[in-house]
N, CA and C of each residue as an Amber inpcrd file, in Angstrom:
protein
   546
   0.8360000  -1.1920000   0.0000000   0.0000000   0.0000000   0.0000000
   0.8720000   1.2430000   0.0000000   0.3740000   2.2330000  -0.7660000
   1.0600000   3.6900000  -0.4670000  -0.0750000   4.6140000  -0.1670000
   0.5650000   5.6430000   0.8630000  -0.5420000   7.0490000   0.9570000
   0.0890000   8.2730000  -0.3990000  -0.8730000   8.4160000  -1.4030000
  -0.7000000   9.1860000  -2.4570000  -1.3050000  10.5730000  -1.8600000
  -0.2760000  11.8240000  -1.8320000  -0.6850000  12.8160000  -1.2240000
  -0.6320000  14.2750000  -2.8570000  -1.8130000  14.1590000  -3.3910000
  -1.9890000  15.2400000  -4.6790000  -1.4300000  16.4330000  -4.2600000
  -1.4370000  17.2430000  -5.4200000  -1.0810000  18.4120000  -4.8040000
  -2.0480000  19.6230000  -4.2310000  -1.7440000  20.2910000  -3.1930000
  -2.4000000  21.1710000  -2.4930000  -3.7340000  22.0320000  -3.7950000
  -4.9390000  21.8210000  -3.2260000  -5.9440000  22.8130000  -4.2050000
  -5.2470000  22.2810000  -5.5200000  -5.9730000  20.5600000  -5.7290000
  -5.6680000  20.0080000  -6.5920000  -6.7570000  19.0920000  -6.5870000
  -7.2190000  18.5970000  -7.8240000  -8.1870000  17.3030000  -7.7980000
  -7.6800000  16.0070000  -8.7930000  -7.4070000  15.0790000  -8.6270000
  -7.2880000  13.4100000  -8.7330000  -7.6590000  13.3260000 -10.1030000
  -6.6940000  12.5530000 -11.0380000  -7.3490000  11.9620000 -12.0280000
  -7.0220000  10.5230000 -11.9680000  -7.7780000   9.3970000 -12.6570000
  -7.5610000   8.3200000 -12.5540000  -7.8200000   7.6660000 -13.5890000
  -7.4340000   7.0290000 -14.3620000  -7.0130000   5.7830000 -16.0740000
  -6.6140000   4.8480000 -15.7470000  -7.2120000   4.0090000 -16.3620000
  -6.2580000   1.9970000 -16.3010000  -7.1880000   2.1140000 -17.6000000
  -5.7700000   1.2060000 -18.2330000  -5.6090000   0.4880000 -19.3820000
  -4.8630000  -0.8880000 -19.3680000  -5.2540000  -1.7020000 -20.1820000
  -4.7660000  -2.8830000 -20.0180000  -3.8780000  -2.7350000 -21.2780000
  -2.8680000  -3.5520000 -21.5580000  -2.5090000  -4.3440000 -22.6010000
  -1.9660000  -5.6710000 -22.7270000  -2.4480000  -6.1260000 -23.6700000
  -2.2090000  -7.8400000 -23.8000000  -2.1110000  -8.2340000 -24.7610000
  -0.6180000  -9.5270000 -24.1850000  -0.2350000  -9.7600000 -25.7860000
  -1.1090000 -10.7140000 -26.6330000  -0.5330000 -10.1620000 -28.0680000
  -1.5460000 -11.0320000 -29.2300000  -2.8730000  -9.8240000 -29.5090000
  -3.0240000  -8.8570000 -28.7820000  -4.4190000  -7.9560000 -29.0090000
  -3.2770000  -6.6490000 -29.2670000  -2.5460000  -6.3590000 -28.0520000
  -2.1540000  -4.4390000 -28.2140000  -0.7570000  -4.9530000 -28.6020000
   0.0650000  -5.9490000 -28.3990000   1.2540000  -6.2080000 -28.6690000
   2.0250000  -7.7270000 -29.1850000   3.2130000  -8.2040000 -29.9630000
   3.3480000  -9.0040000 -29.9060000   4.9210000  -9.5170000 -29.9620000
   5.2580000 -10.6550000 -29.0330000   6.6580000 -10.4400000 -28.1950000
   7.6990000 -10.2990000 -29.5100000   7.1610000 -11.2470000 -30.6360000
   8.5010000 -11.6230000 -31.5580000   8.1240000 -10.3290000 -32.5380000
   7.2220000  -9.4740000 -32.3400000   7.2520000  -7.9320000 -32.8480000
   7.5160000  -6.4810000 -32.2130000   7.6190000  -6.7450000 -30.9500000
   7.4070000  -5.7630000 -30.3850000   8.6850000  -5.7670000 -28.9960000
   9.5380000  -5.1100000 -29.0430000  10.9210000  -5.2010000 -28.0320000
  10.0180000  -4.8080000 -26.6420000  10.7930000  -5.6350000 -26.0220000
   9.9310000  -5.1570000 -24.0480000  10.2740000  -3.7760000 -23.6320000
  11.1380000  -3.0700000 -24.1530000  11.1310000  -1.8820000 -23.6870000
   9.7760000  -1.1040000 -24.6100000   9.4850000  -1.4430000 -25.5880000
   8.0880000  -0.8080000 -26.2500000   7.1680000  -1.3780000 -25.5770000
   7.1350000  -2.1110000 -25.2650000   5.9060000  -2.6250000 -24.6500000
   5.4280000  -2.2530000 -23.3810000   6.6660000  -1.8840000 -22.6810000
   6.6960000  -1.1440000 -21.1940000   6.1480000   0.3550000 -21.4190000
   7.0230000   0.6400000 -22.4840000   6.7700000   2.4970000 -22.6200000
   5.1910000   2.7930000 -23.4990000   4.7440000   1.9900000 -24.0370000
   3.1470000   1.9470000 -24.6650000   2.3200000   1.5520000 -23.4540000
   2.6390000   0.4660000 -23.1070000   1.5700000   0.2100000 -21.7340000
   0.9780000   1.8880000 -21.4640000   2.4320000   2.5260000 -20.3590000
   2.1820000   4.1300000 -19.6320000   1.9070000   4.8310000 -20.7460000
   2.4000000   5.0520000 -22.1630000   2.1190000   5.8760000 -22.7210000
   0.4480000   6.1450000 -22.8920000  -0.2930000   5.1150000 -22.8190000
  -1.8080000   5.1540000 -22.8590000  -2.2710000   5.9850000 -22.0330000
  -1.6320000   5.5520000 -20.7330000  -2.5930000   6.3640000 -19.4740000
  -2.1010000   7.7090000 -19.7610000  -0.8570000   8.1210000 -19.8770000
  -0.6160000   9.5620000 -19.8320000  -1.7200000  10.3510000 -20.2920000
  -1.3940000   9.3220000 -22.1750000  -2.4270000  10.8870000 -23.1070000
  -3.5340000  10.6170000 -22.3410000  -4.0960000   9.8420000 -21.3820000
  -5.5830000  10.0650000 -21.1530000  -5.5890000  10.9090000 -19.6260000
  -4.0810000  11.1840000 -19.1580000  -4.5710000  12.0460000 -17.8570000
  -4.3190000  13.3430000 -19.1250000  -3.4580000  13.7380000 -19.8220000
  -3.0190000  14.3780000 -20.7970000  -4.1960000  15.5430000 -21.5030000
  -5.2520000  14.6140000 -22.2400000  -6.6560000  14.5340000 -22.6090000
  -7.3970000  15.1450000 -21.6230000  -6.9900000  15.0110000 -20.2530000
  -8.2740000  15.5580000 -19.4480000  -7.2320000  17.4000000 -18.7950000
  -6.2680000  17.3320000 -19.0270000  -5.3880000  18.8460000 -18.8000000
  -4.6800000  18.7090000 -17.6740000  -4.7220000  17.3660000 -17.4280000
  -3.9800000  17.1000000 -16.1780000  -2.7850000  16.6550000 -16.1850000
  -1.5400000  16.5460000 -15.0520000  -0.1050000  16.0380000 -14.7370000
  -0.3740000  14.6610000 -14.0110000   0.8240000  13.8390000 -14.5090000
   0.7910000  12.6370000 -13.8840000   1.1610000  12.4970000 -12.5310000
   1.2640000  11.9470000 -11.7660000   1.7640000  11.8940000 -10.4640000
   1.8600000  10.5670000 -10.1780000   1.6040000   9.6050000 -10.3750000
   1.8850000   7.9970000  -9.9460000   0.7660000   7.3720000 -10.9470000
   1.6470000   5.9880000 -10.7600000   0.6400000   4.4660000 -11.5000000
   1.0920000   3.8450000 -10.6010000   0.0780000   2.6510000 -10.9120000
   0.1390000   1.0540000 -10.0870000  -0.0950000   0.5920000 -11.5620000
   1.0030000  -0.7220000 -11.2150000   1.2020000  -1.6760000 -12.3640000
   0.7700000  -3.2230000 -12.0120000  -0.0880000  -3.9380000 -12.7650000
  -0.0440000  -5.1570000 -12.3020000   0.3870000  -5.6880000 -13.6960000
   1.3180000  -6.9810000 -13.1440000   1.4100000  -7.4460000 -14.2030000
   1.2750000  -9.0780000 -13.8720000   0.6020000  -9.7110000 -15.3180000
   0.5270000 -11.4910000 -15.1430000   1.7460000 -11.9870000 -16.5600000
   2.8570000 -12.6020000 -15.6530000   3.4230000 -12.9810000 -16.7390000
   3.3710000 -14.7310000 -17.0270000   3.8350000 -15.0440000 -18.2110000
   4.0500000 -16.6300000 -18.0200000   5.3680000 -16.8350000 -17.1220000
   5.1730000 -18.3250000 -16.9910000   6.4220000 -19.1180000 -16.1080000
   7.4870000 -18.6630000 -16.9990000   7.6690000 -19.1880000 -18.0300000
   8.5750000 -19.3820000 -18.9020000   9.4910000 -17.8890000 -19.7770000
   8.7520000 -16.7180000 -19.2150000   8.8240000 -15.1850000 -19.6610000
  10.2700000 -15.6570000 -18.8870000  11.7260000 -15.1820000 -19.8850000
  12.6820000 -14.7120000 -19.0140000  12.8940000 -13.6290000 -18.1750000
  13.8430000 -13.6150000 -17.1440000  13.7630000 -12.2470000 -16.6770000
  14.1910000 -10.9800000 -17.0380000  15.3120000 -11.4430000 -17.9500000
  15.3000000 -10.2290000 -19.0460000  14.2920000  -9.5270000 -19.0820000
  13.2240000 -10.4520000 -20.0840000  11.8700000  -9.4460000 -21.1240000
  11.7620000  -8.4720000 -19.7060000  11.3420000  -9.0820000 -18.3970000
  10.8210000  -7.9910000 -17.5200000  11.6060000  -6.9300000 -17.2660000
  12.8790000  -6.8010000 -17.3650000  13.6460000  -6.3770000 -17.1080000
  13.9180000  -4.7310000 -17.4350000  13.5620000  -5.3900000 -19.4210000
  13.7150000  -4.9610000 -20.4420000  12.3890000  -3.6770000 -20.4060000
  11.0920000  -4.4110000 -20.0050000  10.2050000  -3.7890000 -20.0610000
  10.0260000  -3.2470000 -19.2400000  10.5980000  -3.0840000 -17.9740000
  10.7770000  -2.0620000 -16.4670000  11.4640000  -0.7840000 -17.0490000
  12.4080000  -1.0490000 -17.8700000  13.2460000   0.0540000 -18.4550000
  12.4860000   0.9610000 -19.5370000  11.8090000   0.3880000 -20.3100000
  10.7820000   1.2870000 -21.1760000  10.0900000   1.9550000 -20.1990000
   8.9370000   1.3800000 -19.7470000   7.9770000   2.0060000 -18.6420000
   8.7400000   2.8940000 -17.6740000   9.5640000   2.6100000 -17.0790000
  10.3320000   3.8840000 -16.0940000  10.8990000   4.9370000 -16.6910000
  11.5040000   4.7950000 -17.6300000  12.3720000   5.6620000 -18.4490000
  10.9440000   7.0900000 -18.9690000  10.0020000   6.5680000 -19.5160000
   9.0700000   7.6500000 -19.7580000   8.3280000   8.0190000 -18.9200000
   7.9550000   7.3470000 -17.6240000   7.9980000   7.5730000 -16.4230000
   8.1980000   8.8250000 -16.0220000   9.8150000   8.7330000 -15.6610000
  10.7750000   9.8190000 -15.5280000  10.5370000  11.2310000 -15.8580000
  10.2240000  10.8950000 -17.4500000  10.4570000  12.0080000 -18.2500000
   8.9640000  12.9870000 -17.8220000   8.1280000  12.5630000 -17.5650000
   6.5400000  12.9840000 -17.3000000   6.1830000  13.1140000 -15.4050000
   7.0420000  12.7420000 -14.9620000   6.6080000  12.5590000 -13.5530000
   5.9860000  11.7970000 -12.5770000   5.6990000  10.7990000 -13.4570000
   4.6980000   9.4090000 -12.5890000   6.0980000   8.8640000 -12.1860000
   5.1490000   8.6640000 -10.7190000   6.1560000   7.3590000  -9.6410000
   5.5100000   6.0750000  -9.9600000   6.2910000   5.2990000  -9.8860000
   5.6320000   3.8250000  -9.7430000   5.1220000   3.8760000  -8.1160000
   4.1400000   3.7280000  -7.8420000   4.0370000   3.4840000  -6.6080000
   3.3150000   2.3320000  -6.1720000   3.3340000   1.0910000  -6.7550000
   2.7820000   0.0510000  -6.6830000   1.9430000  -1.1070000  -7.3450000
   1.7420000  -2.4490000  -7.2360000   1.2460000  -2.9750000  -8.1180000
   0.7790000  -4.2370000  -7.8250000   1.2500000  -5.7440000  -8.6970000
   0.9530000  -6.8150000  -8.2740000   1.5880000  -7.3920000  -9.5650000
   1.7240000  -8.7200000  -9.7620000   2.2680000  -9.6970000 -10.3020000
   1.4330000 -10.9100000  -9.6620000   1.1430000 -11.8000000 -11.2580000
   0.7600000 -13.3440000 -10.8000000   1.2330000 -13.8740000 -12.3060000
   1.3330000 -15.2480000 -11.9890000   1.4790000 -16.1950000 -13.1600000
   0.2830000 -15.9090000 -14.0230000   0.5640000 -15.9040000 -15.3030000
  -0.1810000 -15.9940000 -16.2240000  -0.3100000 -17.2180000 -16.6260000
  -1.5920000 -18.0120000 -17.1920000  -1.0650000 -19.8170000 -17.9350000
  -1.0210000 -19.1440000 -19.7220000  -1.4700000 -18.3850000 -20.1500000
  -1.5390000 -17.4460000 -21.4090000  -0.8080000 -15.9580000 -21.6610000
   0.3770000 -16.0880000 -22.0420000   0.4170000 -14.7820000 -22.6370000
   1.0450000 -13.7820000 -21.2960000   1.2350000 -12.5020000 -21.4260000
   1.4800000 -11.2210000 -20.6300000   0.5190000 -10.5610000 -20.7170000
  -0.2800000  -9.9320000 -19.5820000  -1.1340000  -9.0390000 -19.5770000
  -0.5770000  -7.8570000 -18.5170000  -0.6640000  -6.9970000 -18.9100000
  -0.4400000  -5.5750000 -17.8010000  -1.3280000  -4.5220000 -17.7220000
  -1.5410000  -4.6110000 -16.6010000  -3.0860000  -3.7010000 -16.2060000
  -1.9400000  -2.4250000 -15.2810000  -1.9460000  -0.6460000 -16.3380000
  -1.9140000   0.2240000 -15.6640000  -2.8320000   1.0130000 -15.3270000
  -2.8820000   1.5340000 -13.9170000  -3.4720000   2.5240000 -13.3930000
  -2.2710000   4.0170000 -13.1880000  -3.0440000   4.9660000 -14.1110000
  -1.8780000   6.3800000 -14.0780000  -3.0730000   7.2640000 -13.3420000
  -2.1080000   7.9280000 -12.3440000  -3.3690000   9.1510000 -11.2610000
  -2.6340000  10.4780000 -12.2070000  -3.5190000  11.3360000 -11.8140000
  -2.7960000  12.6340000 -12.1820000  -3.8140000  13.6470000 -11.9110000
  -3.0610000  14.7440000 -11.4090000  -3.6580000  16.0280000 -10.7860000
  -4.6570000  16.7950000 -11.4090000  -5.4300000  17.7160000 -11.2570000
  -5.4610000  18.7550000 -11.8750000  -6.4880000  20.1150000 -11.1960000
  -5.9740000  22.0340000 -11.3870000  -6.7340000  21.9930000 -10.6900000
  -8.3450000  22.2500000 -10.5070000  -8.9050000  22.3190000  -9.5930000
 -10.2140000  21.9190000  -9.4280000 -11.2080000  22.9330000 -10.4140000
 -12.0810000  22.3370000 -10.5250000 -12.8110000  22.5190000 -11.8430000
 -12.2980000  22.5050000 -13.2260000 -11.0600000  22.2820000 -13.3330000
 -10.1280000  22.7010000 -14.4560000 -10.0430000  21.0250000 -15.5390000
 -10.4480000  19.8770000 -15.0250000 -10.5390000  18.7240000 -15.6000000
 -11.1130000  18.8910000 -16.7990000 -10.6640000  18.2520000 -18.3720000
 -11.4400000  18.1410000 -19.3340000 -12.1550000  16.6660000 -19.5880000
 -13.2740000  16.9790000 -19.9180000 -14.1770000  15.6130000 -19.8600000
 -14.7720000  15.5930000 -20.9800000 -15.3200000  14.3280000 -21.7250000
 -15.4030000  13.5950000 -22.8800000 -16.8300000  14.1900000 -22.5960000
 -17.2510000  14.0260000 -21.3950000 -19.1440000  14.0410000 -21.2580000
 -19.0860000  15.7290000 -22.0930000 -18.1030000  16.8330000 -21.5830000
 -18.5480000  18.2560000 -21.4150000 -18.4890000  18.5690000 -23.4320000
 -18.4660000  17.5480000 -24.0610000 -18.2020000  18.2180000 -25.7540000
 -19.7790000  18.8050000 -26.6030000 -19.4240000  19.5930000 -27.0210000
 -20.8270000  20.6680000 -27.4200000 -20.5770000  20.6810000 -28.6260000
 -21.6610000  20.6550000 -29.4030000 -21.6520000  21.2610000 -30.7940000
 -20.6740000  22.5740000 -31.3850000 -19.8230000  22.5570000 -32.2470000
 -19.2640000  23.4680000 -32.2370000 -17.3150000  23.6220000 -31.2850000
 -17.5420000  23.0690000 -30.2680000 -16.0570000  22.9750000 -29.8290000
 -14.7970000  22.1450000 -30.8600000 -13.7400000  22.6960000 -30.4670000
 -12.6610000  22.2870000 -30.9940000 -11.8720000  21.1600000 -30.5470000
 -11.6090000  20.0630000 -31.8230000 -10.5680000  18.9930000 -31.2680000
  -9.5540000  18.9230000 -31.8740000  -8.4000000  18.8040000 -31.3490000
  -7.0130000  18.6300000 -31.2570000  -6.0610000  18.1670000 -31.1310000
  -5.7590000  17.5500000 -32.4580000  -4.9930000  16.2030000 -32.5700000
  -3.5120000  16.3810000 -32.6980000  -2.6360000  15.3330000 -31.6570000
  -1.2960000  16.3270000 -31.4510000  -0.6190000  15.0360000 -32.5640000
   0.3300000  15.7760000 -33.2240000   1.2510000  14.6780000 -34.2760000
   0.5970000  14.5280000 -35.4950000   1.0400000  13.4440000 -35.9500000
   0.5250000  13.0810000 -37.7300000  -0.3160000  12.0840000 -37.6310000
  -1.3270000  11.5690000 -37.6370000  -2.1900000  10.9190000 -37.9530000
  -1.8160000   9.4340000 -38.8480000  -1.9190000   8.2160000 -38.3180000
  -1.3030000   6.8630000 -39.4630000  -0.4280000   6.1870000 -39.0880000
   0.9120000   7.0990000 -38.4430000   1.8160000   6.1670000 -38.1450000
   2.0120000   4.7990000 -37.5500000   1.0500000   4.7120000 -36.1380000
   1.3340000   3.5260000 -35.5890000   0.3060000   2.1660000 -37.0320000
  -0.6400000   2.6810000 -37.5660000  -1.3060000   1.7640000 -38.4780000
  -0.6700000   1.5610000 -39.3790000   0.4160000   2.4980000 -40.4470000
   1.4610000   2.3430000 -40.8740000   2.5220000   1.0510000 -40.4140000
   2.8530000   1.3410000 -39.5040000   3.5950000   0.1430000 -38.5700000
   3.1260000  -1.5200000 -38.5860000   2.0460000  -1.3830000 -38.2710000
   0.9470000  -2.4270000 -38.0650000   0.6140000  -2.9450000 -39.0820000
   0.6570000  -2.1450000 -40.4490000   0.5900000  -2.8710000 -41.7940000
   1.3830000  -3.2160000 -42.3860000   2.7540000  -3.1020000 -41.7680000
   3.9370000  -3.4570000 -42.4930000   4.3300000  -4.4580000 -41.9120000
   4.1750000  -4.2650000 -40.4720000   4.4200000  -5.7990000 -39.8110000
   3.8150000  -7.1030000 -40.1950000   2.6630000  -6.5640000 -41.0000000
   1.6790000  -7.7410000 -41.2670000   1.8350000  -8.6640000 -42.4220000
   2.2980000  -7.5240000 -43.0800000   2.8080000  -7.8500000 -44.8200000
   4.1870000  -8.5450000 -44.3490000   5.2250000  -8.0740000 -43.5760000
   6.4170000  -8.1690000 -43.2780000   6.3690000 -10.2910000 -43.4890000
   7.2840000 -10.6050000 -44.2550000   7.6240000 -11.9460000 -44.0550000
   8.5280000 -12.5640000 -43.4610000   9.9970000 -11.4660000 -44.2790000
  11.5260000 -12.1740000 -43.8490000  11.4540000 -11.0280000 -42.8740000
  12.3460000 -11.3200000 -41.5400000  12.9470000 -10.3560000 -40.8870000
  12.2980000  -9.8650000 -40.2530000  12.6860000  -8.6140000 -39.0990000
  11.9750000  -7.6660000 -38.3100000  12.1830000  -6.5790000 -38.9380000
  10.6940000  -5.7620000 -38.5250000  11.1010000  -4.4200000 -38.4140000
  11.8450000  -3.4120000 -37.4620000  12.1580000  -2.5940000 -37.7880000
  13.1210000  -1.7450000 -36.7140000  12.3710000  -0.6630000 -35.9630000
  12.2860000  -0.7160000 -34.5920000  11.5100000   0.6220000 -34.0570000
  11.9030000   1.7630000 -34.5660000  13.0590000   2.0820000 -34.5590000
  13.6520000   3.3280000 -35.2240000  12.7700000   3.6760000 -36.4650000
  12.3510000   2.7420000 -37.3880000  11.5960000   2.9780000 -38.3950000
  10.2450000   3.3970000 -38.3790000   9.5710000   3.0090000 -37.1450000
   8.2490000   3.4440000 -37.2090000   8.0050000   4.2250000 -34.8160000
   8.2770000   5.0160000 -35.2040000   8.6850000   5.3620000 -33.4940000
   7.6650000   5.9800000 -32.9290000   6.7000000   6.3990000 -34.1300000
   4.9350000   6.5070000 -33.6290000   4.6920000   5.3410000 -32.9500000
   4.4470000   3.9870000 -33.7330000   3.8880000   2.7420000 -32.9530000
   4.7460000   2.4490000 -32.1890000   6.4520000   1.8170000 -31.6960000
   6.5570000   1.5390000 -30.7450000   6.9140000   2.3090000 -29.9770000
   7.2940000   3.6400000 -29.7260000   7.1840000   4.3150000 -28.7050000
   6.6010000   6.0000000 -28.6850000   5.2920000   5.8510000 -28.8970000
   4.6010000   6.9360000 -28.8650000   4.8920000   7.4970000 -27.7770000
   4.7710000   9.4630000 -27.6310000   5.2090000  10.1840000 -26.6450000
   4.5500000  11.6700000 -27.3830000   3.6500000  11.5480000 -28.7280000
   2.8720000  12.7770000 -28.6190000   2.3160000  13.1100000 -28.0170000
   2.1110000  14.9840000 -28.0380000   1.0290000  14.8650000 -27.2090000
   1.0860000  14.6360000 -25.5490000   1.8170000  14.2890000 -25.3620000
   1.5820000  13.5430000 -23.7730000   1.7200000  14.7930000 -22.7800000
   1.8050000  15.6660000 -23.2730000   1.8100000  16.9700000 -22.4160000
   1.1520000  17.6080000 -22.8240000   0.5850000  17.4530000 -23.8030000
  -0.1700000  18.4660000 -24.3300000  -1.8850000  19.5420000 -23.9550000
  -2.7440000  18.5290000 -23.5930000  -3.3810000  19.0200000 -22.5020000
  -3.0010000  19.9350000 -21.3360000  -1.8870000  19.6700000 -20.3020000
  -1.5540000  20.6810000 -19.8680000  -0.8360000  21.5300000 -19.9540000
  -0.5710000  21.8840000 -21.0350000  -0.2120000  23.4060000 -22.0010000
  -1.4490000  23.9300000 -22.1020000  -2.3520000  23.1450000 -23.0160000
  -3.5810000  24.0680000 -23.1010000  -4.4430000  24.6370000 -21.9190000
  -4.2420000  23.6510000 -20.9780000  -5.1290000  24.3960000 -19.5600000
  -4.3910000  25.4660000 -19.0060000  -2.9190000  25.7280000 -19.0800000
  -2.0020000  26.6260000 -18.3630000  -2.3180000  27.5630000 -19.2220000
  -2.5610000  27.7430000 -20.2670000  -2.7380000  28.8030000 -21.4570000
  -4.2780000  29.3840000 -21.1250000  -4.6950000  28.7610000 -20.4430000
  -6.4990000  28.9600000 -20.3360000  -6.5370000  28.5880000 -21.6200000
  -6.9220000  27.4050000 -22.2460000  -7.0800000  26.8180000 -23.3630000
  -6.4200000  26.8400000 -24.4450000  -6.6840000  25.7180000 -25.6550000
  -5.7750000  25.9380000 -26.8640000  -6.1970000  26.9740000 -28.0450000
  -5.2470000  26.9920000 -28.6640000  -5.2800000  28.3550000 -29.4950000
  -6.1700000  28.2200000 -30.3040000  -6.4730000  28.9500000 -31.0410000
  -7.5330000  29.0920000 -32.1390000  -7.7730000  28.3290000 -33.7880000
């Protein structure tokens, strides 16, 4: 257990996302450090999305027996590393055997202040949406992997899909601005 203390004349945000392999990822496609840094990258843009800062996740993860300890290793280092860069602590989690596959269930909290949250419910006829980056890339990725026969692809080549990081601040620019530009 941890006591998570927000910041002063601040209100709570809260996201879990799962990912699991064979659906959001796949091992002999996808390096464990992408897989670590996509897991968090989800929750961000969605504290991100609402104008809020991260402040901690809880991670559970179910791996197989047979997962070396590397892959975890590998994938502690993705996930922390962007971590870092954004401000979420790990502050807790769980682990069990999986008999299928890797599944990782994150929960990302993040601040924001009060009344200042953006919400999916509050969209009106007429408001503006705001899409951060280029549009395709990670499906780009995803279609090449598919076609792909001989060989791997290289993350370096497609760095939308395995390690997305648009955007991930972007919401709270626009709330510090009193909204985005015109």
């Amino acid at each position: 257990m941890r006591v998570l203390r927000p910041r002063p004349e601040h209100e709570m945000l809260v996201t879990t996302d799962f990912s699991l392999e064979g659906v959001h990822f796949r091992r002999n496609w996808h390096p464990p450090e992408s897989v670590g840094h996509r897991c968090l990258a989800r929750g961000l843009s969605d504290i991100a999305a609402m104008g809020g800062l991260p402040t901690a996740m809880l991670l559970s993860l179910a791996l197989p027996a047979e997962l070396p300890q590397r892959w975890v290793e590998r994938f502690a280092r993705g996930l922390l590393t962007l971590a870092r860069k954004y401000g979420a602590t790990l502050a807790g989690g769980d682990t069990a055997e999986s008999p299928h596959g890797i599944l990782a269930d994150i929960v990302v909290i993040g601040t924001v202040p009060p009344g200042e949250a953006v919400g999916r419910a509050g969209a009106r006829p007429g408001d503006r949406i705001f899409v951060s980056g280029e549009l395709g890339g990670s499906a780009a990725a995803l279609a090449a992997m598919t076609e792909k026969r001989k060989g791997t692809l290289q993350p370096r080549d497609y760095p939308r899909h395995f390690f997305p990081n648009r955007g991930l601040s972007w919401g709270a620019h626009c709330e510090r601005r009193a909204g985005c530009p015109p």
